[in-house]
N, C-alpha and C positions, 0 to 999 in steps of 0.2 A: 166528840167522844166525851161521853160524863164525868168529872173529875172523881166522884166519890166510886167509879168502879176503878182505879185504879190504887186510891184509898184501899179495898174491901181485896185486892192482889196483895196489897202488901202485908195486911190481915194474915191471908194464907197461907204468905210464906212464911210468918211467924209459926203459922202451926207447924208448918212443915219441917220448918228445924226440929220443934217439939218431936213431931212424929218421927225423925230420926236417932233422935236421942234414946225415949223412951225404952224401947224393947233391949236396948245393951243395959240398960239399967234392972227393967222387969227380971232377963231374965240369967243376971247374976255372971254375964259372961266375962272371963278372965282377959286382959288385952293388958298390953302391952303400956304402960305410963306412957312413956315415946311417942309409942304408934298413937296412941289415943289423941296425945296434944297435939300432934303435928293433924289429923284429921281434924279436928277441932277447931285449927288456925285457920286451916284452907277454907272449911264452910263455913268459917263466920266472914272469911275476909271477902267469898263468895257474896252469902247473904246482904256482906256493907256494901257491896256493889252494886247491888240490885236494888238494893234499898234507895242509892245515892241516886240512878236511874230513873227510879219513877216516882221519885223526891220532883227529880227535876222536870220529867215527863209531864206531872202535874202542874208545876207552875208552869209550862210550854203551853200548854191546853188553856188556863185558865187564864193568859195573857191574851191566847189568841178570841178565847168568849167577849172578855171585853174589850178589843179590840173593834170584832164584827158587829159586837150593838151600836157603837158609834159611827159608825161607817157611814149609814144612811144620813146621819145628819150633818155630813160634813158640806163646806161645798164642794164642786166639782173638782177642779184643781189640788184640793186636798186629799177630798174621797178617793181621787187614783191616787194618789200617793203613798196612802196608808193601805187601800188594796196591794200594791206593787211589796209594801212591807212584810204585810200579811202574808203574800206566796213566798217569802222568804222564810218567817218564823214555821210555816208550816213546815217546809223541808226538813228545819230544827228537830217538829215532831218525829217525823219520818225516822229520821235517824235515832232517834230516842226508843220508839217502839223496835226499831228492828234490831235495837241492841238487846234491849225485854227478850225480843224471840231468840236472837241467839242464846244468853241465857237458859231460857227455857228448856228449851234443845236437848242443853248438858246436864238437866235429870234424866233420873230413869223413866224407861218408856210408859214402864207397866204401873206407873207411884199413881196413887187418888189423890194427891196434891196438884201433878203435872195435870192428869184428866180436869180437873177444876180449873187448874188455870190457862189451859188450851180452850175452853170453851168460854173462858172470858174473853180470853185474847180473838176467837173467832167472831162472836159480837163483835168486838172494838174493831177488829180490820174490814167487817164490812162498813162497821162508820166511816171509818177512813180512807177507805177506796169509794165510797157513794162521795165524799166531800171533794176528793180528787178530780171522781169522773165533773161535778160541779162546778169545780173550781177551773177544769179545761172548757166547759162549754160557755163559762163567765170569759174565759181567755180570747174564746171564738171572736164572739161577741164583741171584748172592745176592741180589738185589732180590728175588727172589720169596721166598725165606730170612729178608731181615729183614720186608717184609711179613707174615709169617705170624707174629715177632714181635711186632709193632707193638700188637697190643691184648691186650699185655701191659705196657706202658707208659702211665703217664700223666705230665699237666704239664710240665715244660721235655723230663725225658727222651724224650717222645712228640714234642716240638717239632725235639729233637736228629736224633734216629731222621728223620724225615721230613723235616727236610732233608737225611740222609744220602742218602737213599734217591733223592732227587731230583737228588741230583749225581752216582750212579751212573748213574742213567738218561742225563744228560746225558754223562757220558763212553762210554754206550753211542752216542750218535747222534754222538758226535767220533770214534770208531772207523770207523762207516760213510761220515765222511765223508772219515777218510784215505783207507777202501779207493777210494773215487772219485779223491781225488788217485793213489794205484796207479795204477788203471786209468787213467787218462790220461797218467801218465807212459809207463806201457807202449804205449799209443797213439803218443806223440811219438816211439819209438824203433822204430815200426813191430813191436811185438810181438804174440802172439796175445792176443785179452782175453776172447772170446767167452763163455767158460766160466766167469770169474771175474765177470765183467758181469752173467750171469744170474745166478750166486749173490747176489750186492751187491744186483741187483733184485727179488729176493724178498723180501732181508730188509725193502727199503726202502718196498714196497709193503706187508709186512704191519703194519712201525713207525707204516705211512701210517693204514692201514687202523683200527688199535687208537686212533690218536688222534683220525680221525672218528669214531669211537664216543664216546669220551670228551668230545669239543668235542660232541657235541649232548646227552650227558645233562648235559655241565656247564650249556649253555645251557637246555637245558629248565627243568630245575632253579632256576635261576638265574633266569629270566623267572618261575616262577610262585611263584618267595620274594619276590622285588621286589612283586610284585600281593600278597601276606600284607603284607608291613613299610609299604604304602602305606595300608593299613586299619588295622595298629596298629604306630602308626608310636612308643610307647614301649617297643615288644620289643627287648632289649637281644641276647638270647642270638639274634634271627633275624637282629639287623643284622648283629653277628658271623658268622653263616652266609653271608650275603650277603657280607662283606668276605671270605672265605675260597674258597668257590666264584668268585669274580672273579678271586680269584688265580690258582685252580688253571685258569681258564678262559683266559688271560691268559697262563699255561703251555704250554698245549696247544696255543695260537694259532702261539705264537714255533716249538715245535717242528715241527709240522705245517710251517710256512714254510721250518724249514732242509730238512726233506724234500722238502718237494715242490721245492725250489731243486736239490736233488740228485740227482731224477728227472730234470729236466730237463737237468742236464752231463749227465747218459750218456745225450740223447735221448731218451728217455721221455715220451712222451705226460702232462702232471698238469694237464691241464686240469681235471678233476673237483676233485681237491687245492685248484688257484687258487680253482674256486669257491665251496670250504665255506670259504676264509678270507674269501673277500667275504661272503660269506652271514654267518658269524662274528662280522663285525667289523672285519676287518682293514681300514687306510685304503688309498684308491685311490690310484693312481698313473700317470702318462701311457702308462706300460707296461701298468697293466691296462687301461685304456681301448682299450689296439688288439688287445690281443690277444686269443685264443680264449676265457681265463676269464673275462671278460666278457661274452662274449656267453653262456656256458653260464652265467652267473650273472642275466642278465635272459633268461633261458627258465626256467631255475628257481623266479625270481620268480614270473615269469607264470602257470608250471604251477601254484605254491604259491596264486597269488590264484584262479583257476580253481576248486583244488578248494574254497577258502574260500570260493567264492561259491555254489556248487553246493549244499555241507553246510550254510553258513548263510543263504541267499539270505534263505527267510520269516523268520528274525528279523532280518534287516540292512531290511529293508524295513519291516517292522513297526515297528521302532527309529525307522526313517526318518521314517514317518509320525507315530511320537511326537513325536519333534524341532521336525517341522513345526508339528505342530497345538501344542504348548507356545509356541513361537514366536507364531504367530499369536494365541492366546488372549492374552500376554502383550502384544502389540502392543495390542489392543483394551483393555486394561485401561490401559497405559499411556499411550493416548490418553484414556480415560476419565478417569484420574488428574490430568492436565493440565487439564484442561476442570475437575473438582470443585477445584482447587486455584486457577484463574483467579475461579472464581465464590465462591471462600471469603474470597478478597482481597479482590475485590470488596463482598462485603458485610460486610467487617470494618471496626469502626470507627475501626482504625488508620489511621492516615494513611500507606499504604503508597503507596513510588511506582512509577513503571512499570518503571522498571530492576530493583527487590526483586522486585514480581509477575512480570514474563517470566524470572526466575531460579531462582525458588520452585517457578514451573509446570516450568522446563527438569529442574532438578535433582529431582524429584518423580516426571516420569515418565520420566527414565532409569535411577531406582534402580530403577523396577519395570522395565524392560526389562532390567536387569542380574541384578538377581533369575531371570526368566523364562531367561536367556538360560543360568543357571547348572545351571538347572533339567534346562534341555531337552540341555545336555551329561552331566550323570546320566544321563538317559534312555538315553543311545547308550553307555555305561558309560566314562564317561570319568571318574576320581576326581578331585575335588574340594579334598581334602586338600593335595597336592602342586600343585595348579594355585594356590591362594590364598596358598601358602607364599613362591612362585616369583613370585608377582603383589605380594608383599610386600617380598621383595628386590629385584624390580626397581626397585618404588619407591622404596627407598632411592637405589637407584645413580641413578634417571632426578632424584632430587632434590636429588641433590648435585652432578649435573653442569648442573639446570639453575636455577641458584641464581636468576639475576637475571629468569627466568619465572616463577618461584614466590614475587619481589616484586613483580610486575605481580597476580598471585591473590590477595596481602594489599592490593596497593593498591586493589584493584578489590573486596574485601571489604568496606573502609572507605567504602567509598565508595557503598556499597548500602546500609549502617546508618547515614550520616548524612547524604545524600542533599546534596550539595552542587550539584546540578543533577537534571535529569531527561531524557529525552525530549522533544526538539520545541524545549527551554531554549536561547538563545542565549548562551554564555556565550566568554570571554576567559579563555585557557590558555594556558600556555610561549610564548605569540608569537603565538598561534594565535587565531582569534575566528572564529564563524559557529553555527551549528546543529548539535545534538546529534542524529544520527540516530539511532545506536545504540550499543549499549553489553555488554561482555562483561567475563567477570572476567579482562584480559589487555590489554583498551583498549579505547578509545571511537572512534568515528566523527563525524567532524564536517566537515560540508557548510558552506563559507564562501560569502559573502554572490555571488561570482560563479561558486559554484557549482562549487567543487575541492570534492576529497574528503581530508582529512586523517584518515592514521590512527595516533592519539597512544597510547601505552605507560600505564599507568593506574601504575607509578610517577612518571613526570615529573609528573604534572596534581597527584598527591597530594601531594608534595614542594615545590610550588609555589604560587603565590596563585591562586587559581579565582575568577573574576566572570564571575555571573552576572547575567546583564543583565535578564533576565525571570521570574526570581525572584518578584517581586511580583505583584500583580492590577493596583499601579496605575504612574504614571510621572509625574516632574515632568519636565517640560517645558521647558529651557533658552532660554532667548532673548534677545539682546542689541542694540539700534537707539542710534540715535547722532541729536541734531537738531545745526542749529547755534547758536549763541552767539547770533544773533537773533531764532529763533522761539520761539513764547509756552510754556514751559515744561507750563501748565496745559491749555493748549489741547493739544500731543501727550499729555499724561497722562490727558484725555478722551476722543482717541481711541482709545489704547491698550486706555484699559475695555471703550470699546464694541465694539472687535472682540475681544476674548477674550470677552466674556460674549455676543456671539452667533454662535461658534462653535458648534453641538448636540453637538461631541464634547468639550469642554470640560467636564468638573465640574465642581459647583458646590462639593460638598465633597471635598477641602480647599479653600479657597479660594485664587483667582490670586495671584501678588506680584506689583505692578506699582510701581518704585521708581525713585526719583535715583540711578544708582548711584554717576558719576563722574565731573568733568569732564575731557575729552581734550584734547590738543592742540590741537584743531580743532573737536571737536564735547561735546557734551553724553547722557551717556548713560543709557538706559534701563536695567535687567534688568526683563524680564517670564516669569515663572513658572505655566503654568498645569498644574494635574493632568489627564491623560488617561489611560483605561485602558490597561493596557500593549499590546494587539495595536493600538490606534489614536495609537501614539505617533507614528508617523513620517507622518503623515495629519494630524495636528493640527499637528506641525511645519514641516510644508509648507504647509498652508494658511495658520496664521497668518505666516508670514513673507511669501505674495504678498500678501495681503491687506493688511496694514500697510502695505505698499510702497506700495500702488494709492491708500490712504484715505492718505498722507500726502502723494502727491503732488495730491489732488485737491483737499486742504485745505492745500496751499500750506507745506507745511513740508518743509524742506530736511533731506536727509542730507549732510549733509557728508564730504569724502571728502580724505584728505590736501592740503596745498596748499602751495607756499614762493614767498616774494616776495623777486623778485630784484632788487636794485637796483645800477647800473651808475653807474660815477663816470670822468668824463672830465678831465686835468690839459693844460691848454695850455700847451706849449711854450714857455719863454720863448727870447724872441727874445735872440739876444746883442748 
């Protein structure tokens, strides 16, 4: 673009302040001091802007003229260098003229000032879109130049080279996307674009085009090295492929995106575009949700599962039924398992209790269902490698975050190798007393005597004192009677005998204690002791205490029961 027409703009903006001034002056009109100064301020501060613009617009232009005369006589390694410069200062321009055009813009439509300087600025933007479309086909060109070098390099300088190579491409897809800001500008100032539109659109559909090619060899690719490095997952030099194709995949994503974003400012249909990035990879967004490349992207799905089902129907079913029938078999084994594992406890002369045997058998036939289950995912070709890797770290993580469940599985471990209780055992925990229903490595269940359901963490119980009450085969049997201070000591001491020894649930060994134990305030007291089996403890307890009651009221000896004598003193009044 020639430096002295933007000299010859800045000319006309001078007139144009003039031409605003003018007629409030010709024609005498009254205004306001205020209102005047403050318009005043605005368009000069306007005018210093615009001035400042293409103050600088000029020397942008006239750095880049001589710049490109020296170009050619550089040498090579320089000459790109100062090219590579060059498409940067040009961008500078870019931004410099489309600030002019916004400017512009904010006169009025209908001014002879504006009409003069739109029709400069439409000269100049076709210089500057001819320089653009130039400066892409100069882009073409050395990328496909050092490409042709490239294996002829190896190690860092093949490293150099290719990322060279990769930021000229990118400055090629920043060129087409000024030409788009062009064409818009020339848009907002109502100029023709038609012609420069479909050029832009060609290039940007073929940029389009070259990079869906490339986004599905990189995926192809990339999907069937993943399935290699998942089978030998010590390949050093495939991981490295894999981390290098992710890149270049990862590449093609980003660029493909700025394209088909650029189809779309100039109207452009890129519905297909949106949906190779969904298909891709790319993440969703409440924009793609509504819009058309979503729905082209679940019909491509659809189509894509169609013909997958079509070509591989008999072996997805075949598979199917593998799966199945593995399953199944290993169910039947694994019930088998349980059952041999029940009946081996059983007949082992360990003294195993029923919490260790229902945990033996649990964990016995869930390794074979787990086994089976592993089995039958090979089968449908699902690898195995990565699934145990993945099942490994999560148990790290699920174990560190659930520390205080995986002290309830050590308490409840302990607790199965030293059997501090069992099943069915009545025992007395953290507060807690009644009936062990059931019991898991995580806690216990326990049914209290009216019959709530408590359910205790197997680290509190293990932490704490545990009694159990039915432990034993056998039970002594607590009991305490009182007579009083005048009945025949020996005479209740021969009753006492004879109703505990004809009790039938009474043992005879160990034998009863039946003793003086203490004299009371009021009465004289017995402890009588007798052994009963432990399920007929609370049956012997009951009996002998009505029984005593009945035999010592019928043989005339008293239980004494609290008493105080009160004695009352009266002082008569002396008379005065």
């Amino acid at each position: 673009m020639p430096v002295k027409s933007f000299s010859l703009i800045f000319f006309q903006i001078i007139l144009l302040f003039g031409f605003y001034c003018s007629p409030f002056a010709a024609a005498g009109v009254n205004v306001e001091p205020e209102i005047s100064a403050d318009i005043a301020t605005n368009f000069d501060s306007e005018m210093e802007t615009l001035q400042s613009q293409l103050t600088r617009l000029d020397q942008d232009i006239s750095v880049l003229e001589d710049m490109r005369k020296q170009v050619n006589d550089l040498p090579k390694q320089d000459r790109e260098a100062l090219l590579f410069r060059l498409d940067e200062r040009s961008f500078d321009v870019f931004q410099r003229l489309d600030e002019v055009i916004q400017l512009t813009i904010q006169l009025p439509t209908e001014d002879a000032q504006r009409m003069k300087l739109e029709k400069r600025l439409r000269r100049d933007l076709a210089d500057i879109s001819n320089d653009a479309f130039a400066s892409i086909v100069s882009l073409d060109n050395r990328v496909a130049g050092f490409k042709k070098e490239l294996a002829s390099f190896d190690g860092g300088q093949r490293i150099a080279r290719e990322a060279y190579i990769n930021s000229l491409e990118l400055l090629r897809i920043q060129y087409l996307e000024k030409q788009v800001e062009i064409i818009e500008g020339k848009k907002s100032l109502d100029m023709p674009i038609e012609i420069m539109r479909q050029r832009v659109e060609v290039l940007l559909y073929l940029r389009a085009e070259t990079l869906v090619g490339k986004l599905q060899f990189a995926g192809s690719a990339l999907k069937e090295m993943r399935h290699r490095l998942a089978r030998e997952l010590n390949n050093a030099e495939l991981d490295t492929t894999v981390k290098i194709f992710s890149n270049l995949h990862e590449q093609y994503l980003q660029r493909l995106a700025i394209i088909s974003e650029l189809l779309q400012r100039l109207g452009v249909d890129n519905t297909a575009y949106a949906g190779v990035l969904l298909q891709q990879g790319k993440s969703f967004s409440v924009r793609d949700l509504k819009g058309p490349a979503f729905q082209e992207f679940l019909r491509d799905s659809w189509r894509t599962m169609q013909d997958s089902l079509e070509k591989n129907s008999p072996d997805i079913i075949f598979r199917l039924l593998v799966f199945i029938l593995v399953i199944f078999i290993f169910r039947i084994l694994s019930r088998l398992t349980r059952r041999a594992t029940v009946a081996a406890c059983d007949r082992s002369s360990a003294d195993l209790s029923l919490l260790l045997k229902d945990t033996l058998a649990t964990v016995s036939s869930g390794t074979v269902m787990v086994v089976g289950l592993l089995m039958a995912l090979s089968q449908i070709g699902i690898s195995l490698g990565p699934m145990l890797a993945g099942l490994g770290v999560a148990g790290f993580v699920i174990g560190f975050a659930l520390q205080d469940t995986l002290s309830n599985f050590a308490a409840g471990a302990m607790i199965l190798i030293y059997r501090p209780y069992d099943v069915d055992d009545f025992v007395q925990v953290t507060g807690a007393s009644g009936r062990v229903k059931k019991m898991s490595l995580v806690s216990t269940t326990i049914t209290t005597f009216d019959n709530q359901t408590l359910i205790v963490p197997n680290s509190k119980i293990w932490g704490d004192v545990i009694k159990n009450v039915t432990a034993e085969a056998v039970r002594r049997v607590d009991l305490e009677f009182g007579i009083g201070y005048g009945d025949d000591i020996e005479h209740a001491e021969r009753v006492l005998i004879e109703v505990v020894d004809g009790h039938n649930m009474v043992l005879k060994s160990p034998e009863a204690t039946i003793r003086v134990h203490s004299l009371g305030d009021s009465s004289v007291n017995f402890i009588v002791r007798p052994w009963a089996k432990t399920e007929d403890y609370w049956q012997v307890h009951s009996d002998l205490t009505r029984e005593i009651k009945m035999r010592f009221d019928k043989e005339g000896i008293s239980i004494p029961f609290p008493q105080r004598d009160i004695h009352l003193y009266t002082q008569q009044e002396k008379k005065s």
